[in-house]
C-alpha positions, 0 to 999 in steps of 0.5 A: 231049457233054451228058447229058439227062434222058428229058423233055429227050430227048423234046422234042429228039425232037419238035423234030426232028420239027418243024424238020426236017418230017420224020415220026414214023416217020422218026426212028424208021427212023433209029434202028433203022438206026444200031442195025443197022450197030451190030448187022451189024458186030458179028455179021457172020455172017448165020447168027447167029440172032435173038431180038427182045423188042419192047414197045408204046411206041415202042422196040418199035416201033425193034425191030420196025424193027430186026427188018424190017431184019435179016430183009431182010439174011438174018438168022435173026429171031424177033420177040415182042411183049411185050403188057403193055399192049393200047395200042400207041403208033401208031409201034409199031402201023404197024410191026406192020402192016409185020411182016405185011405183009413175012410176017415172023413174030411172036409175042404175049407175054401170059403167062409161058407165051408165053417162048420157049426161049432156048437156040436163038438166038444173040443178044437184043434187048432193046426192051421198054421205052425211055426214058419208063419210069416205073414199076418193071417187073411182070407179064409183062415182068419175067417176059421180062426175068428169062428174058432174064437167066437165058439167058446170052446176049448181048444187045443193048439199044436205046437203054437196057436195058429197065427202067432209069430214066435218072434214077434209081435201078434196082432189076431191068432186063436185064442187057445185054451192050451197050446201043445208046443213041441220040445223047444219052448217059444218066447212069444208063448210067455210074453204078456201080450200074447197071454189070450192066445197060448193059454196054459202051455205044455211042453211035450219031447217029440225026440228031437237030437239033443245034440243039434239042440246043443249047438243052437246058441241063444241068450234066452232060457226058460226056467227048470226045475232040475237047473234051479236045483242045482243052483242050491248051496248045501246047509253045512253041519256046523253052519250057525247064524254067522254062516248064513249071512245077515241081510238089511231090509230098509224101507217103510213108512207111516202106513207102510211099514208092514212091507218091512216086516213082510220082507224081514220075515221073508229073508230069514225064512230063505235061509239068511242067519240074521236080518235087521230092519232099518225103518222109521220110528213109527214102524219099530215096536210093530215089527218087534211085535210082529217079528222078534227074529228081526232086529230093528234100526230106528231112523231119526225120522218118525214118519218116514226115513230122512238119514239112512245112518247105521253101524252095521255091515251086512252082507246084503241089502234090499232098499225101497219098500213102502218107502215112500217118495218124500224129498228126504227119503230120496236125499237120504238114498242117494247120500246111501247109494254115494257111500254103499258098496255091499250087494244090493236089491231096488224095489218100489219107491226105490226103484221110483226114487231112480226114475225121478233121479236117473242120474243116480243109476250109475252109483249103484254096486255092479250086480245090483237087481231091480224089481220092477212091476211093468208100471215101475219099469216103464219109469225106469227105461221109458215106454216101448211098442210091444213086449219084444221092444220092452225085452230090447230096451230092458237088455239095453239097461242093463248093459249100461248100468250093469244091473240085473231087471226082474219084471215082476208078472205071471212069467217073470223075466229075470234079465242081465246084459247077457241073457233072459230067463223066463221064470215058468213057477207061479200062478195067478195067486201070486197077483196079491198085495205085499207079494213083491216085498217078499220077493224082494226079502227072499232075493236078498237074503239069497244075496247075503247067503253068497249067490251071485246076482243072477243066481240069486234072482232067478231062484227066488223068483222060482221059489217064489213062485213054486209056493203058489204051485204047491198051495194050490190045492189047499189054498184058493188062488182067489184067498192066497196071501203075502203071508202064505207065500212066507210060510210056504218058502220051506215048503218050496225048499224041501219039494226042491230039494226032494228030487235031487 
Protein backbone atom coordinates (compact mmCIF):
# COMPACT_ATOMS: atom_id res chain seq x y z
CA UNK A 1 0.00 0.00 0.00
CA UNK A 2 1.78 3.27 -0.88
CA UNK A 3 2.53 6.01 1.65
CA UNK A 4 1.99 9.56 0.28
CA UNK A 5 3.03 12.95 1.16
CA UNK A 6 0.10 15.51 2.12
CA UNK A 7 0.51 17.39 -1.47
CA UNK A 8 0.46 13.89 -3.07
CA UNK A 9 -2.70 13.29 -1.21
CA UNK A 10 -4.55 16.29 -2.38
CA UNK A 11 -4.07 15.95 -5.99
CA UNK A 12 -5.54 12.27 -5.41
CA UNK A 13 -8.40 14.21 -3.73
CA UNK A 14 -8.95 16.54 -6.63
CA UNK A 15 -8.74 13.78 -9.06
CA UNK A 16 -11.16 12.35 -7.57
CA UNK A 17 -13.26 14.82 -7.70
CA UNK A 18 -12.61 15.38 -11.24
CA UNK A 19 -12.69 11.66 -12.94
CA UNK A 20 -15.51 10.68 -11.12
CA UNK A 21 -17.70 13.91 -11.69
CA UNK A 22 -18.68 13.72 -8.27
CA UNK A 23 -18.72 17.21 -5.90
CA UNK A 24 -16.27 18.38 -3.34
CA UNK A 25 -18.80 17.62 -0.79
CA UNK A 26 -19.39 14.10 -1.61
CA UNK A 27 -15.74 13.01 -0.92
CA UNK A 28 -16.19 14.52 2.06
CA UNK A 29 -19.49 12.65 3.00
CA UNK A 30 -17.69 9.48 2.18
CA UNK A 31 -15.24 10.31 4.95
CA UNK A 32 -17.03 11.07 7.59
CA UNK A 33 -19.15 7.88 6.81
CA UNK A 34 -16.29 5.53 7.03
CA UNK A 35 -15.22 7.34 10.22
CA UNK A 36 -18.81 6.89 11.51
CA UNK A 37 -18.98 2.94 10.90
CA UNK A 38 -15.15 3.15 12.46
CA UNK A 39 -16.86 5.23 15.41
CA UNK A 40 -20.52 3.15 15.99
CA UNK A 41 -18.97 -0.06 15.95
CA UNK A 42 -16.34 0.82 18.30
CA UNK A 43 -18.68 2.64 20.79
CA UNK A 44 -22.05 0.73 20.04
CA UNK A 45 -23.99 2.21 23.03
CA UNK A 46 -25.75 5.29 21.86
CA UNK A 47 -25.85 6.69 25.31
CA UNK A 48 -21.79 7.21 24.87
CA UNK A 49 -21.63 11.03 24.92
CA UNK A 50 -19.77 13.14 22.22
CA UNK A 51 -17.65 16.08 22.45
CA UNK A 52 -16.38 17.08 18.73
CA UNK A 53 -13.48 19.88 18.04
CA UNK A 54 -13.91 20.76 14.55
CA UNK A 55 -11.55 23.57 12.58
CA UNK A 56 -12.34 25.89 9.47
CA UNK A 57 -10.56 23.67 6.75
CA UNK A 58 -11.77 20.94 5.55
CA UNK A 59 -11.25 18.25 8.26
CA UNK A 60 -13.65 20.31 10.21
CA UNK A 61 -15.89 20.40 7.83
CA UNK A 62 -15.67 15.96 7.99
CA UNK A 63 -16.39 16.67 11.81
CA UNK A 64 -19.12 18.46 11.24
CA UNK A 65 -20.35 15.59 8.99
CA UNK A 66 -19.49 13.11 11.52
CA UNK A 67 -21.28 15.29 14.18
CA UNK A 68 -25.00 15.56 11.64
CA UNK A 69 -24.16 11.67 11.44
CA UNK A 70 -24.00 10.69 15.10
CA UNK A 71 -26.82 13.05 15.96
CA UNK A 72 -29.16 11.40 13.69
CA UNK A 73 -28.15 7.74 14.93
CA UNK A 74 -28.99 9.05 18.68
CA UNK A 75 -25.69 9.95 19.91
CA UNK A 76 -25.27 12.61 22.68
CA UNK A 77 -23.22 15.33 20.42
CA UNK A 78 -21.55 18.50 21.55
CA UNK A 79 -20.06 20.18 18.54
CA UNK A 80 -17.34 23.43 18.95
CA UNK A 81 -15.88 25.04 16.47
CA UNK A 82 -12.51 25.73 16.76
CA UNK A 83 -12.21 29.68 15.09
CA UNK A 84 -8.58 30.16 15.01
CA UNK A 85 -8.89 31.73 11.69
CA UNK A 86 -12.33 33.58 10.56
CA UNK A 87 -11.90 31.94 6.86
CA UNK A 88 -13.78 28.94 6.62
CA UNK A 89 -13.09 26.69 3.79
CA UNK A 90 -16.61 26.71 1.68
CA UNK A 91 -16.99 22.78 2.50
CA UNK A 92 -16.73 23.45 6.21
CA UNK A 93 -19.07 26.62 5.97
CA UNK A 94 -21.84 24.48 4.04
CA UNK A 95 -21.55 22.11 6.60
CA UNK A 96 -22.28 24.63 9.01
CA UNK A 97 -24.96 25.85 7.58
CA UNK A 98 -26.62 22.09 7.82
CA UNK A 99 -25.79 22.08 11.85
CA UNK A 100 -28.38 24.90 11.72
CA UNK A 101 -30.18 23.90 9.73
CA UNK A 102 -30.82 20.26 11.34
CA UNK A 103 -31.13 22.54 14.98
CA UNK A 104 -27.93 20.59 16.01
CA UNK A 105 -26.30 22.92 18.51
CA UNK A 106 -22.71 24.18 18.25
CA UNK A 107 -20.69 26.30 19.96
CA UNK A 108 -17.76 28.83 18.66
CA UNK A 109 -14.02 28.49 20.36
CA UNK A 110 -12.41 31.81 20.26
CA UNK A 111 -10.74 32.25 23.19
CA UNK A 112 -9.31 29.72 26.02
CA UNK A 113 -12.27 30.73 28.16
CA UNK A 114 -14.83 29.29 25.33
CA UNK A 115 -13.13 25.26 26.39
CA UNK A 116 -15.48 23.26 27.64
CA UNK A 117 -15.37 20.77 30.70
CA UNK A 118 -14.20 17.55 29.59
CA UNK A 119 -15.39 15.80 32.47
CA UNK A 120 -19.09 15.22 31.06
CA UNK A 121 -18.37 13.54 27.77
CA UNK A 122 -17.49 10.28 26.88
CA UNK A 123 -15.49 10.53 24.16
CA UNK A 124 -13.24 13.29 21.79
CA UNK A 125 -13.17 14.01 18.22
CA UNK A 126 -10.53 15.59 17.34
CA UNK A 127 -10.92 17.49 13.49
CA UNK A 128 -9.22 20.86 14.29
CA UNK A 129 -6.55 20.63 11.78
CA UNK A 130 -6.12 17.90 8.75
CA UNK A 131 -3.39 16.94 6.48
CA UNK A 132 -2.23 20.57 4.96
CA UNK A 133 -1.24 21.78 8.31
CA UNK A 134 1.84 23.72 7.75
CA UNK A 135 2.75 25.59 10.77
CA UNK A 136 3.43 24.62 14.38
CA UNK A 137 -0.20 25.07 16.32
CA UNK A 138 -0.41 28.50 18.38
CA UNK A 139 -3.15 30.63 20.01
CA UNK A 140 -6.56 29.11 20.61
CA UNK A 141 -6.10 25.65 19.13
CA UNK A 142 -3.20 24.72 20.90
CA UNK A 143 -4.95 25.84 23.94
CA UNK A 144 -8.02 23.06 22.94
CA UNK A 145 -5.69 20.38 21.91
CA UNK A 146 -3.67 20.96 25.39
CA UNK A 147 -7.12 20.59 27.13
CA UNK A 148 -7.76 17.72 24.86
CA UNK A 149 -4.90 16.02 26.37
CA UNK A 150 -5.15 16.88 29.77
CA UNK A 151 -9.00 15.14 29.86
CA UNK A 152 -7.85 11.60 29.98
CA UNK A 153 -10.41 10.84 27.47
CA UNK A 154 -10.53 8.68 24.55
CA UNK A 155 -10.05 10.32 21.54
CA UNK A 156 -10.69 9.68 18.24
CA UNK A 157 -8.92 11.73 15.52
CA UNK A 158 -10.12 12.25 11.77
CA UNK A 159 -7.65 11.20 9.49
CA UNK A 160 -4.31 12.49 11.54
CA UNK A 161 -4.40 14.06 14.93
CA UNK A 162 -4.67 17.46 14.52
CA UNK A 163 -1.13 19.32 14.81
CA UNK A 164 0.72 16.43 13.39
CA UNK A 165 3.09 17.18 10.05
CA UNK A 166 2.54 14.11 7.76
CA UNK A 167 6.14 14.61 6.56
CA UNK A 168 8.00 16.01 9.19
CA UNK A 169 8.98 16.26 12.63
CA UNK A 170 5.94 16.73 15.38
CA UNK A 171 6.59 18.83 18.23
CA UNK A 172 2.64 19.26 20.33
CA UNK A 173 -0.37 17.59 18.30
CA UNK A 174 -3.41 15.61 20.16
CA UNK A 175 -2.60 12.79 22.01
CA UNK A 176 -5.14 10.25 20.20
CA UNK A 177 -6.22 7.48 21.21
CA UNK A 178 -6.92 6.21 17.75
CA UNK A 179 -6.39 7.94 14.67
CA UNK A 180 -9.03 7.34 11.82
CA UNK A 181 -6.87 7.99 8.55
CA UNK A 182 -8.53 8.02 5.26
CA UNK A 183 -7.20 5.25 2.51
CA UNK A 184 -3.70 6.67 2.01
CA UNK A 185 -1.75 5.40 4.96
CA UNK A 186 0.61 8.54 6.45
CA UNK A 187 4.34 7.86 7.32
CA UNK A 188 4.43 9.99 10.37
CA UNK A 189 1.31 7.89 11.84
CA UNK A 190 4.27 4.77 12.00
CA UNK A 191 7.25 6.57 13.24
CA UNK A 192 8.31 6.26 16.92
CA UNK A 193 8.26 9.74 17.67
CA UNK A 194 5.23 10.24 17.13
CA UNK A 195 3.82 7.13 18.73
CA UNK A 196 1.93 9.42 21.64
CA UNK A 197 0.12 11.33 19.34
CA UNK A 198 -1.56 8.71 16.58
CA UNK A 199 -2.38 5.88 18.56
CA UNK A 200 -3.67 2.70 17.17
CA UNK A 201 -4.23 3.76 13.45
CA UNK A 202 -7.02 2.69 11.42
CA UNK A 203 -7.36 2.53 7.97
CA UNK A 204 -10.82 3.39 6.34
CA UNK A 205 -11.52 3.38 2.11
CA UNK A 206 -13.39 6.82 1.41
CA UNK A 207 -13.66 5.57 -2.42
CA UNK A 208 -10.70 7.73 -3.54
CA UNK A 209 -10.07 6.76 -7.72
CA UNK A 210 -7.62 3.98 -7.85
CA UNK A 211 -6.30 4.96 -10.70
CA UNK A 212 -4.97 8.45 -9.49
CA UNK A 213 -3.48 6.42 -6.42
CA UNK A 214 -1.51 4.51 -9.22
CA UNK A 215 0.13 7.09 -10.83
CA UNK A 216 1.22 8.71 -7.64
CA UNK A 217 4.81 7.55 -7.45
CA UNK A 218 6.66 6.74 -4.15
CA UNK A 219 9.40 4.81 -2.81
CA UNK A 220 7.71 4.16 0.52
CA UNK A 221 5.15 1.31 1.39
CA UNK A 222 3.31 0.16 4.33
CA UNK A 223 2.93 -3.86 4.45
CA UNK A 224 -0.18 -5.94 3.17
CA UNK A 225 -1.18 -8.66 4.09
CA UNK A 226 -2.46 -9.88 0.33
CA UNK A 227 0.97 -8.32 -0.94
CA UNK A 228 3.10 -10.41 1.71
CA UNK A 229 1.12 -13.22 0.61
CA UNK A 230 2.00 -13.23 -2.55
CA UNK A 231 5.61 -13.18 -1.86
CA UNK A 232 4.97 -17.24 -0.51
CA UNK A 233 6.83 -19.70 -2.62
CA UNK A 234 4.77 -22.92 -3.07
CA UNK A 235 5.96 -26.25 -1.00
CA UNK A 236 6.36 -28.82 -4.18
CA UNK A 237 5.01 -32.34 -3.73
CA UNK A 238 8.57 -34.06 -3.78
CA UNK A 239 10.21 -31.32 -1.97
CA UNK A 240 12.84 -32.89 0.57
CA UNK A 241 15.31 -31.60 2.99
CA UNK A 242 17.90 -30.91 -0.04
CA UNK A 243 15.16 -28.51 -1.50
CA UNK A 244 14.60 -26.56 1.34
CA UNK A 245 17.89 -24.84 1.71
CA UNK A 246 20.49 -25.25 4.48
CA UNK A 247 20.81 -22.39 6.69
CA UNK A 248 24.04 -21.67 9.34
CA UNK A 249 23.65 -19.94 12.38
CA UNK A 250 26.73 -18.72 13.65
CA UNK A 251 27.01 -17.06 17.13
CA UNK A 252 27.00 -17.29 21.02
CA UNK A 253 29.15 -17.53 23.64
CA UNK A 254 29.81 -18.64 27.33
CA UNK A 255 26.38 -17.48 28.66
CA UNK A 256 24.81 -16.58 25.44
CA UNK A 257 24.89 -19.58 23.53
CA UNK A 258 20.78 -20.05 24.03
CA UNK A 259 20.30 -17.25 21.14
CA UNK A 260 21.90 -19.78 18.88
CA UNK A 261 19.49 -22.53 19.71
CA UNK A 262 16.62 -19.58 19.50
CA UNK A 263 17.60 -18.98 15.96
CA UNK A 264 18.51 -22.47 15.06
CA UNK A 265 14.99 -23.61 15.73
CA UNK A 266 13.79 -20.54 14.13
CA UNK A 267 15.02 -21.23 10.79
CA UNK A 268 14.09 -24.68 10.56
CA UNK A 269 10.40 -23.85 11.77
CA UNK A 270 10.47 -21.15 8.50
CA UNK A 271 10.47 -23.92 6.39
CA UNK A 272 14.59 -24.18 5.56
CA UNK A 273 15.46 -28.22 5.11
CA UNK A 274 18.59 -28.07 7.24
CA UNK A 275 20.34 -25.96 9.55
CA UNK A 276 23.89 -26.07 11.40
CA UNK A 277 24.70 -24.12 14.41
CA UNK A 278 28.28 -23.16 14.39
CA UNK A 279 29.29 -21.93 18.13
CA UNK A 280 31.96 -22.31 20.62
CA UNK A 281 32.47 -25.63 22.69
CA UNK A 282 30.50 -24.37 25.44
CA UNK A 283 27.26 -23.93 23.82
CA UNK A 284 27.18 -27.55 21.63
CA UNK A 285 25.93 -30.37 24.04
CA UNK A 286 23.15 -27.88 25.25
CA UNK A 287 22.01 -27.04 21.79
CA UNK A 288 21.96 -30.86 20.64
CA UNK A 289 19.93 -31.42 23.97
CA UNK A 290 17.87 -28.56 23.38
CA UNK A 291 17.64 -28.97 19.68
CA UNK A 292 18.62 -32.42 18.03
CA UNK A 293 16.97 -30.88 14.10
CA UNK A 294 20.15 -29.05 14.47
CA UNK A 295 23.59 -30.01 13.73
CA UNK A 296 26.36 -28.24 15.31
CA UNK A 297 29.96 -27.17 14.51
CA UNK A 298 32.25 -26.59 17.32
CA UNK A 299 34.97 -23.61 17.26
CA UNK A 300 38.21 -24.22 18.52
CA UNK A 301 37.52 -21.55 21.24
CA UNK A 302 35.44 -22.85 24.40
CA UNK A 303 34.20 -19.73 25.60
CA UNK A 304 33.72 -17.66 22.64
CA UNK A 305 34.31 -18.07 18.66
CA UNK A 306 38.19 -17.22 17.79
CA UNK A 307 38.35 -19.09 14.01
CA UNK A 308 35.23 -19.41 12.33
CA UNK A 309 36.80 -22.62 10.33
CA UNK A 310 34.01 -24.84 8.59
CA UNK A 311 33.53 -27.63 5.71
CA UNK A 312 30.14 -26.52 4.55
CA UNK A 313 28.40 -24.78 1.91
CA UNK A 314 25.08 -23.28 3.01
CA UNK A 315 22.88 -21.74 1.35
CA UNK A 316 22.69 -18.77 3.65
CA UNK A 317 24.10 -17.46 6.84
CA UNK A 318 22.94 -15.58 9.65
CA UNK A 319 26.19 -14.09 12.01
CA UNK A 320 26.54 -12.24 15.50
CA UNK A 321 24.24 -13.46 17.86
CA UNK A 322 25.32 -13.66 21.50
CA UNK A 323 28.48 -13.48 19.95
CA UNK A 324 30.17 -11.24 22.02
CA UNK A 325 32.97 -8.48 21.17
CA UNK A 326 36.14 -10.41 22.24
CA UNK A 327 39.22 -9.43 19.87
CA UNK A 328 39.13 -12.92 18.50
CA UNK A 329 35.83 -12.99 17.57
CA UNK A 330 36.00 -9.78 15.53
CA UNK A 331 39.63 -11.19 14.00
CA UNK A 332 37.65 -14.09 13.19
CA UNK A 333 34.40 -12.32 11.38
CA UNK A 334 36.64 -10.40 9.43
CA UNK A 335 38.89 -13.28 8.16
CA UNK A 336 35.06 -14.85 7.65
CA UNK A 337 33.72 -11.58 5.86
CA UNK A 338 37.29 -11.70 3.47
CA UNK A 339 36.76 -15.23 2.20
CA UNK A 340 32.37 -15.11 2.55
CA UNK A 341 30.56 -14.68 -0.74
CA UNK A 342 27.03 -16.95 0.45
CA UNK A 343 23.88 -14.77 1.41
CA UNK A 344 24.23 -13.01 4.60
CA UNK A 345 22.25 -11.93 7.88
CA UNK A 346 24.23 -9.26 10.63
CA UNK A 347 22.79 -9.13 13.82
CA UNK A 348 23.81 -8.18 17.51
CA UNK A 349 27.37 -8.22 18.22
CA UNK A 350 27.76 -8.76 14.37
CA UNK A 351 26.26 -5.62 13.65
CA UNK A 352 28.33 -4.01 16.67
CA UNK A 353 31.71 -5.74 15.43
CA UNK A 354 31.03 -3.21 12.14
CA UNK A 355 30.57 -0.41 14.11
CA UNK A 356 33.85 -0.69 15.79
CA UNK A 357 35.30 -1.67 12.02
CA UNK A 358 33.45 0.24 9.61
CA UNK A 359 36.02 -0.44 7.25
CA UNK A 360 34.64 -3.83 6.90
CA UNK A 361 31.44 -2.94 5.63
CA UNK A 362 32.46 -2.88 2.13
CA UNK A 363 33.57 -6.76 2.34
CA UNK A 364 29.96 -7.62 2.83
CA UNK A 365 28.06 -9.72 -0.01
CA UNK A 366 25.58 -7.25 -2.24
CA UNK A 367 22.18 -7.95 -0.71
CA UNK A 368 23.32 -8.39 2.84
CA UNK A 369 20.42 -7.53 5.71
CA UNK A 370 21.46 -5.65 8.83
CA UNK A 371 19.00 -6.13 12.10
CA UNK A 372 19.77 -3.54 13.96
CA UNK A 373 17.65 -2.11 17.27
CA UNK A 374 17.86 1.74 17.36
CA UNK A 375 20.83 1.53 19.74
CA UNK A 376 22.85 -0.81 17.37
CA UNK A 377 21.98 1.29 14.25
CA UNK A 378 22.87 4.34 15.83
CA UNK A 379 26.34 2.82 15.84
CA UNK A 380 26.37 1.98 12.49
CA UNK A 381 25.16 5.38 10.71
CA UNK A 382 25.78 7.95 13.73
CA UNK A 383 23.26 9.84 15.74
CA UNK A 384 20.48 11.83 13.84
CA UNK A 385 17.71 14.58 14.62
CA UNK A 386 14.60 13.17 14.25
CA UNK A 387 13.00 9.84 12.68
CA UNK A 388 12.97 11.57 9.20
CA UNK A 389 16.58 12.24 9.51
CA UNK A 390 17.23 8.67 10.70
CA UNK A 391 15.12 7.24 7.48
CA UNK A 392 17.61 9.64 5.39
CA UNK A 393 20.68 8.48 6.85
CA UNK A 394 19.69 4.89 7.07
CA UNK A 395 18.38 4.97 2.98
CA UNK A 396 22.18 6.78 2.62
CA UNK A 397 23.76 3.26 4.02
CA UNK A 398 22.20 1.62 2.25
CA UNK A 399 23.01 2.77 -0.93
CA UNK A 400 26.77 2.73 -0.17
CA UNK A 401 26.96 -0.39 1.02
CA UNK A 402 24.36 -1.82 -0.61
CA UNK A 403 22.94 -3.72 2.00
CA UNK A 404 19.40 -3.76 3.33
CA UNK A 405 18.77 -2.20 7.19
CA UNK A 406 15.88 -3.66 9.47
CA UNK A 407 15.11 -1.31 12.37
CA UNK A 408 13.75 -3.67 14.71
CA UNK A 409 10.69 -1.47 16.70
CA UNK A 410 6.74 -1.90 16.81
CA UNK A 411 6.77 -0.83 13.31
CA UNK A 412 9.87 -2.21 11.72
CA UNK A 413 11.14 -0.64 8.71
CA UNK A 414 12.57 -2.83 6.20
CA UNK A 415 15.07 -0.63 3.95
CA UNK A 416 16.94 -0.71 0.61
CA UNK A 417 18.51 1.91 -1.65
CA UNK A 418 15.29 2.06 -3.27
CA UNK A 419 12.53 1.90 -1.11
CA UNK A 420 11.00 1.84 2.73
CA UNK A 421 8.70 -0.68 4.01
CA UNK A 422 6.77 -0.05 7.15
CA UNK A 423 5.98 -3.77 8.56
CA UNK A 424 2.43 -3.01 10.31
CA UNK A 425 2.04 -6.90 12.10
CA UNK A 426 3.24 -7.18 15.86
CA UNK A 427 2.15 -6.08 19.11
CA UNK A 428 3.93 -4.73 22.20
CA UNK A 429 4.34 -8.75 23.10
CA UNK A 430 7.14 -8.78 20.76
CA UNK A 431 9.47 -6.35 23.12
CA UNK A 432 10.69 -9.38 24.88
CA UNK A 433 14.30 -10.70 25.29
CA UNK A 434 15.73 -13.43 22.27
CA UNK A 435 12.83 -12.24 19.84
CA UNK A 436 15.43 -10.50 17.48
CA UNK A 437 17.57 -13.87 17.34
CA UNK A 438 14.69 -15.48 16.16
CA UNK A 439 13.96 -13.12 13.40
CA UNK A 440 17.31 -13.31 12.49
CA UNK A 441 16.71 -17.28 12.04
CA UNK A 442 13.53 -16.88 10.35
CA UNK A 443 15.39 -14.26 7.69
CA UNK A 444 17.92 -16.56 7.10
CA UNK A 445 16.17 -19.22 6.61
CA UNK A 446 14.04 -17.35 4.06
CA UNK A 447 17.23 -16.58 2.50
CA UNK A 448 18.36 -20.36 2.16
CA UNK A 449 15.07 -21.23 0.68
CA UNK A 450 15.56 -18.82 -2.36
CA UNK A 451 14.00 -15.19 -1.47
CA UNK A 452 15.83 -12.40 -2.53
CA UNK A 453 16.91 -10.04 0.18
CA UNK A 454 13.99 -8.01 0.46
CA UNK A 455 11.70 -10.49 -0.05
CA UNK A 456 13.20 -12.34 2.58
CA UNK A 457 13.43 -9.60 5.08
CA UNK A 458 9.91 -7.92 4.74
CA UNK A 459 8.18 -11.57 5.09
CA UNK A 460 9.72 -12.69 8.15
CA UNK A 461 9.61 -9.30 9.91
CA UNK A 462 5.61 -9.76 8.89
CA UNK A 463 5.52 -13.42 10.05
CA UNK A 464 7.30 -12.36 12.92
CA UNK A 465 5.04 -10.18 13.88
CA UNK A 466 1.45 -11.81 12.72
CA UNK A 467 2.65 -14.52 15.64
CA UNK A 468 2.33 -11.85 18.08
CA UNK A 469 -1.22 -10.94 16.31
CA UNK A 470 -2.59 -14.45 16.32
CA UNK A 471 -1.70 -15.12 20.13
CA UNK A 472 -2.96 -12.50 21.56
CA UNK A 473 -6.13 -13.89 22.86
CA UNK A 474 -4.71 -16.87 24.50
CA UNK A 475 -1.30 -15.38 25.44
CA UNK A 476 -0.89 -12.35 27.58
CA UNK A 477 1.45 -9.55 25.96
CA UNK A 478 2.91 -9.01 29.13
CA UNK A 479 3.73 -13.34 29.50
CA UNK A 480 4.56 -13.77 25.56
CA UNK A 481 8.07 -15.18 25.04
CA UNK A 482 10.97 -15.84 22.34
CA UNK A 483 9.69 -19.43 22.35
CA UNK A 484 6.23 -18.47 21.76
CA UNK A 485 7.26 -16.77 18.62
CA UNK A 486 8.68 -20.12 17.32
CA UNK A 487 6.10 -22.19 17.93
CA UNK A 488 3.58 -20.11 16.44
CA UNK A 489 5.58 -19.19 12.82
CA UNK A 490 3.18 -22.26 11.49
CA UNK A 491 0.50 -20.74 12.98
CA UNK A 492 1.32 -17.67 11.09
CA UNK A 493 2.15 -19.76 7.61
CA UNK A 494 -1.18 -21.23 7.67
CA UNK A 495 -3.41 -18.19 8.57
CA UNK A 496 -1.30 -16.56 5.56
CA UNK A 497 -1.85 -19.09 3.51
CA UNK A 498 -5.61 -19.48 4.37
CA UNK A 499 -6.87 -16.43 2.47
CA UNK A 500 -5.30 -17.15 -0.71
Amino acid sequence: MKILTSEQIRKIDAETISREGIPSLELMKRAATAFYNFFTKRYPNRNTSVVIFAGVGNNGGDALVVARLLHKSGYPVKAYMVEFSDRYTEDCAHNVRRMRAENISYEKIVTGRDIPDLAPFDVVVDGIFGTGLSREVTGVAADVIARINGSDKEVISIDVPSGLFPDRKTEFAVNATDTVTFQIPKLALYLPENARFSGNVQIVHIGLNEEAIAEAETGIYLAEEGKIRGMLKPLFKFAHKGTQGHALIIGGSLGKCGSVSLASKAALKTGCGLVTAYLPKCGVTALQSNFPEAMAFEDKGTEYITSLEYDLKPDAIGIGIGMGLHPETEQAMYHFLRKNTTPLVVDADGLNILARHSEWLPLLPAGTILTPHPKELQRLIGEWRDDYDKLQKTKLFTQKYGVIVVIKGACSLVIDAEEIHVNNSGTPALATAGSGDVLTGMITSLLAQGYKSIEAARLGVFLHGMTADITGGNIHPRSFVASDIIENIGNAYRRLEKKS
